[in-house]
N, C-alpha and C positions, 0 to 999 in steps of 0.2 A: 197913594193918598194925595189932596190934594194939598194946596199950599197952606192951609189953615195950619194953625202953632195945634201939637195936642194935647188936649184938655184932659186935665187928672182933677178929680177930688182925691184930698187927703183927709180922712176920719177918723177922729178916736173912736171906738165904739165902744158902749158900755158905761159901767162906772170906773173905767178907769183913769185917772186925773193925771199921770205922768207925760207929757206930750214934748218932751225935750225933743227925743227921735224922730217923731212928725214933722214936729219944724226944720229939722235939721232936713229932713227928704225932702220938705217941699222945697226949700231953698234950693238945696239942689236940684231938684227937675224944674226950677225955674231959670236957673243957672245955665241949665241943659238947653232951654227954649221952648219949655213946653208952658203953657199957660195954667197953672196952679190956685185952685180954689179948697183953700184950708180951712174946713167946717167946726172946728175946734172939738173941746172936750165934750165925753158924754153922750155922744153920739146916739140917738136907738135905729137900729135898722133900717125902718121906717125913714128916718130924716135921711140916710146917708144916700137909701136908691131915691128919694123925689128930688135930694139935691144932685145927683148926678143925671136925673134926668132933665131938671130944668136947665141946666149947666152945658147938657148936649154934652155928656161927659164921653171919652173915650177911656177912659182908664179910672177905675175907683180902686183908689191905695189906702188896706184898714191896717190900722196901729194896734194892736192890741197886747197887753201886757197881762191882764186880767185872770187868765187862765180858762176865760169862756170863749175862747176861737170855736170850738168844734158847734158850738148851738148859733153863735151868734152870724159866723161868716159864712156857713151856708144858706143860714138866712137873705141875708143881703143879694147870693145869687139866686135866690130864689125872686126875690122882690124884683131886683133885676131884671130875668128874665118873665114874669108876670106882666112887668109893665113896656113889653117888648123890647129888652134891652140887653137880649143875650148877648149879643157881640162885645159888649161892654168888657175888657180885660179886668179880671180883679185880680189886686193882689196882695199879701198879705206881709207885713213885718214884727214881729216883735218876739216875744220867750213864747216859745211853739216847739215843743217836743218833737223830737224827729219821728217818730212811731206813728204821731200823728199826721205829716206833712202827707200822705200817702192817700187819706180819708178826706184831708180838703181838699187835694186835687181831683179826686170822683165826683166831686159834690161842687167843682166849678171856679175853684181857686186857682190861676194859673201860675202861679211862682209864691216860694212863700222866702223872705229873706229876714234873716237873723241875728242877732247881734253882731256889728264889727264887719257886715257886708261892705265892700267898697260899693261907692256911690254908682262911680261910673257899673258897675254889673248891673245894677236895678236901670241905670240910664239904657244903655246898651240893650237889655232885656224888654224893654217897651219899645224901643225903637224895632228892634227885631220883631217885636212879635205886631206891634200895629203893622208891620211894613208886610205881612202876611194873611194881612186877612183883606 
């Protein structure tokens, strides 16, 4: 990659209004070096892929607490990739049943991280994986 900082969107999706954990990640991937555009609450699908594409995102990070991850966040790769934007890493944080972590990664979620994740793993984890594509 080159010397650009890499570009994450962070999103709540949905109606979920809890965004403590959001904020707390961007900071840290901001922390980390990477340039952080945090879209706030409420998010629909829709806004989360045109704001990572206007944004020239490499990495879109969705919060979801709600218990709609399974409809909502393979939406998102879908939108993604529609609007040529497969390469985009997505990845997901928040109460996400382990049963299900298996079914978003089929459907284009590449890491999903869960309560009490240390920062640095989500840091290290994007580092790693941008430094591979």
């Amino acid at each position: 990659m080159n010397d650009r900082k890499i570009r994450v969107i962070v999103a709540k999706v949905g109606l979920d209004g809890h965004d403590r954990g959001a904020k707390v990640v961007a900071r840290s991937l901001r922390d980390a070096g990477m340039e952080v555009i945090y879209t706030g609450i409420r998010q629909t699908p829709q806004m989360i892929a045109e704001a990572a594409l206007q944004e020239d995102a490499d990495v879109v990070g969705i919060s979801i607490l709600s218990g709609a991850h399974m409809t909502l966040c393979p939406k998102i790769v879908d939108l993604l990739r529609a609007q040529g934007q497969g390469n985009v890493l997505v990845l997901v944080g928040g109460i996400i049943p382990e049963e299900d972590i298996p079914r978003l990664q089929s459907a284009g979620i590449h890491s999903v991280f869960g309560p009490g994740t240390p920062m640095q793993e989500i840091v290290d984890s994007i580092h790693a994986s941008i430094q591979t594509r």
